[in-house]
Every structure is written in structure tokens, then in C-alpha cells.
C-alpha positions as CSV (number, residue, x, y, z in Angstrom):
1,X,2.7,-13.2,-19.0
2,X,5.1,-12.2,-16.3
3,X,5.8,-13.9,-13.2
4,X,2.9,-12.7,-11.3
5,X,0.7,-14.1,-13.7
6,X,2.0,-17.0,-13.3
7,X,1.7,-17.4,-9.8
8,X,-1.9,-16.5,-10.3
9,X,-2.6,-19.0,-12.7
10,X,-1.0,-21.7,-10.3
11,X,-3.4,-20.9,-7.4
12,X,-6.7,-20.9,-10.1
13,X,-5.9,-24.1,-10.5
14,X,-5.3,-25.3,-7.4
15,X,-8.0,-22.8,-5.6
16,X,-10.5,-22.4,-8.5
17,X,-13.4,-21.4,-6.1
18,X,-11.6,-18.0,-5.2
19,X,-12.2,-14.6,-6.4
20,X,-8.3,-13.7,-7.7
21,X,-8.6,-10.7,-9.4
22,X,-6.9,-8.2,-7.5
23,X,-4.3,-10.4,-6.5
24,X,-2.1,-9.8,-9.6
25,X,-2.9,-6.1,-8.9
26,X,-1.6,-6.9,-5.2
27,X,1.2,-8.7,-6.2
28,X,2.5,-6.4,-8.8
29,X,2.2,-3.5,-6.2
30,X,4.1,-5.5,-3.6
31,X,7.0,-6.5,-6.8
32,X,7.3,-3.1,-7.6
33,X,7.4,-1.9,-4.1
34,X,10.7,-4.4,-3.8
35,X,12.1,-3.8,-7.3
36,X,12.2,0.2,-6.3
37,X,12.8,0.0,-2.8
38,X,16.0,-1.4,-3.9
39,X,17.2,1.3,-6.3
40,X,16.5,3.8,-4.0
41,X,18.6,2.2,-1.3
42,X,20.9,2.1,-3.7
43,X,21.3,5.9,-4.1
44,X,21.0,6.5,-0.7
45,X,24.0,4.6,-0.3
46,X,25.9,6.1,-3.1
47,X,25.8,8.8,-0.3
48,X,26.5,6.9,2.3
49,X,23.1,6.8,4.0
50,X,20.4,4.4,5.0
51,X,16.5,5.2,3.9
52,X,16.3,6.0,7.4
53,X,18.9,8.5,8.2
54,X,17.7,10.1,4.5
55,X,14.2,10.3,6.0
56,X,15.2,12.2,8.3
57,X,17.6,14.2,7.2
58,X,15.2,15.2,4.4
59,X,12.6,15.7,7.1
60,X,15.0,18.2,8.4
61,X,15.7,20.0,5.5
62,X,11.9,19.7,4.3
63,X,11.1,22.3,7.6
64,X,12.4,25.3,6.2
65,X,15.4,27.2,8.0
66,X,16.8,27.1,10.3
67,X,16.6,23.3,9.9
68,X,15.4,22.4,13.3
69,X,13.2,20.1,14.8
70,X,12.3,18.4,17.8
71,X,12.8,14.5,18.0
72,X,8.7,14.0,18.6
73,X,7.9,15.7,15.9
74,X,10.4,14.0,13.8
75,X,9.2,10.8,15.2
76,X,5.4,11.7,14.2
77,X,6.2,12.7,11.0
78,X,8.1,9.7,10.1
79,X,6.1,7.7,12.0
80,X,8.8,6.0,14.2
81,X,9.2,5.2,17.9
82,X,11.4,7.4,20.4
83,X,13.7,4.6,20.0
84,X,14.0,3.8,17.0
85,X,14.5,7.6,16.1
86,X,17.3,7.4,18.9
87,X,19.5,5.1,17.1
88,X,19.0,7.1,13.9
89,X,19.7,10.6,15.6
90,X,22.9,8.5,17.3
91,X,24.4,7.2,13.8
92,X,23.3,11.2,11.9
93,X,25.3,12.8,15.3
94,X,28.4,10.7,14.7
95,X,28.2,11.0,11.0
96,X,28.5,15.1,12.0
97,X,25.5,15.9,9.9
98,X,23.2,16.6,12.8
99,X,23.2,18.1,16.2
100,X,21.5,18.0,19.4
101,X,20.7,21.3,20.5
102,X,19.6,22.4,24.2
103,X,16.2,23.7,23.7
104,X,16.2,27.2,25.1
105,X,12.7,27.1,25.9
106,X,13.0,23.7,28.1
107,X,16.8,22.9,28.8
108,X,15.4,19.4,29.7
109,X,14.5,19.0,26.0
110,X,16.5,19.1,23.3
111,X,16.4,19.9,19.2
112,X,18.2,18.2,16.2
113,X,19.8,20.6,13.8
114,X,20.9,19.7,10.3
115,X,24.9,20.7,10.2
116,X,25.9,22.0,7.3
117,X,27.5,18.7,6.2
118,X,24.2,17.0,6.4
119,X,22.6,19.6,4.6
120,X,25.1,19.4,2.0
121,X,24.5,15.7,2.2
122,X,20.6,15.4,1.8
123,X,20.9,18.0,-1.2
124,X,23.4,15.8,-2.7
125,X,20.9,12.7,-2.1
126,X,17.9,14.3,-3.3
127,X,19.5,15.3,-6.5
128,X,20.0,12.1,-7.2
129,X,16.7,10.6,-5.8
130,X,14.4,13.1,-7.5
131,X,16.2,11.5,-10.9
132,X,16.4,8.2,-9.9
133,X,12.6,8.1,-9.0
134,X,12.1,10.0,-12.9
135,X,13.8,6.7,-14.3
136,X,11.8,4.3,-12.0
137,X,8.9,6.1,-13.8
138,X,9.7,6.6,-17.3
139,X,8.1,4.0,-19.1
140,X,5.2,5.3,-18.1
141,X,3.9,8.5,-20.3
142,X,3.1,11.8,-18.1
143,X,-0.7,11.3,-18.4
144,X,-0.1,7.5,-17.5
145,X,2.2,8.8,-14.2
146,X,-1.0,11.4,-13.5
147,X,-3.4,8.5,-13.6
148,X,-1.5,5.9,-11.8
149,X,-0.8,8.7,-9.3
150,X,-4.1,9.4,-8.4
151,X,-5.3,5.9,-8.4
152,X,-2.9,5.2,-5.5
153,X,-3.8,8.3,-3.7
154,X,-7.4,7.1,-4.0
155,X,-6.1,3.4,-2.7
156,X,-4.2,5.5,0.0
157,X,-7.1,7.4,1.3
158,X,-8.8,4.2,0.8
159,X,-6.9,2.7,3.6
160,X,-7.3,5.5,5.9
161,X,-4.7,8.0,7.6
162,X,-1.1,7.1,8.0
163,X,-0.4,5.1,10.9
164,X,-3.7,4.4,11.8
């Protein structure tokens, strides 16, 4: 038994009248989601970077070159408000590993380029990441990581598009 388990065995005996079988499902999703999300914050700050500022960076580099983008689209794409992608693009700016670019097509507008510091920097990140995700994953077999990811993708699609 392990500690979701427990908790599930707490509420059918307080709440025997409800259906709890995918709540340990739930619940172990949610633990791992927690458990990860912390070691991969912790190699993003290895590298001196937030999840956030990563995101984006990696959203940048993801683009091909020349590594440009305009703040909507990087908004959309990591589903963010204008704001909130502000005060990311603000921090990446002073950090030197973007830059806001006058877009030639619309000076009102404006693009954010990946320097080549920050390009440096996501690389570095992602090296680490990409292996860091591989340990998260290891106790599981290859065929058992092909299953379980294609049972989320089904639970994903399940849910509907991203952000609706």
C-alpha cells in the first residue's frame, strides 16, 4: 500500500456509498505530477531559470532559426496572458538571453529573439532535462513508457484541446 491507498481506504470507510475507483488513479496522477514537477524545477534552476522563462526560451529555440517569434504567438503557444508573458520577456531581457526586436514589417510591434546566451542556455537546460525526464521514467520498461504514454494521450484528448 502506499499513501494513496491509504487515503482511499480512509474515505471507504467513512463514504462507503461512493464509487472510488479512479480516485487512486487521480491521486497518483496528481502525486506524480508534484513529485516530477519538483525535479524538473530543480534542473531548471541548476541553470538558473524558472519553468517559465525555460518555456519560453525552449519555445524559441523549438521555432527553427533564426529563433524569432512574436510575443502572441508565444503567448498562444504557451498558453499565457500578454501579461504574464511580459514579466517573463522582462526577467529573459535582463538576463540578456532575449531581445526585443522592432518588427520591420509593423514598427509598432515588436519580436523576441533568442541571444546567443539564451540559446546557449536552453541547450544547456535541455541536455539536462531530456535526462532528467529519462530517470523520472526509468522504472518503467520501454513498452511500459509506450503504454502509459498513449494512455495519457488518450486521457488528454479525452479532455479536449489545450486551453479549452
Amino acid at each position: 500500500m502506499d499513501e494513496v491507498d491509504v487515503i482511499v481506504e480512509q474515505w471507504r470507510t467513512e463514504r462507503p456509498d461512493l464509487d472510488l475507483s479512479a480516485v487512486g488513479t487521480a491521486g497518483r496522477i496528481g502525486r506524480l505530477a508534484l513529485l516530477a514537477g519538483r525535479a524538473v524545477d530543480d534542473v531548471f534552476k541548476q541553470h538558473g531559470l524558472r519553468r517559465g522563462e525555460f518555456d519560453v526560451l525552449a519555445a524559441l529555440r523549438r521555432s527553427g532559426a533564426p529563433y524569432v517569434l512574436t510575443p502572441s504567438v508565444l503567448a498562444a503557444a504557451l498558453m499565457l496572458s500578454r501579461a504574464g508573458m511580459t514579466s517573463r520577456l522582462d526577467r529573459l531581457e535582463s538576463a540578456g538571453l532575449v531581445e526585443r526586436r522592432l518588427d520591420p514589417g509593423d514598427r509598432r510591434s515588436f519580436r523576441i529573439a533568442l541571444t546567443e546566451a539564451g540559446r546557449a542556455a536552453v541547450d544547456a537546460a535541455m541536455t539536462d532535462h531530456a535526462a532528467n525526464e529519462a530517470r523520472l521514467l526509468s522504472p518503467l520498461t520501454g513498452a511500459e513508457q509506450a503504454a502509459l504514454d498513449a494512455i495519457l494521450r488518450k486521457l488528454l484528448d479525452g479532455l479536449g484541446p489545450a486551453g479549452s
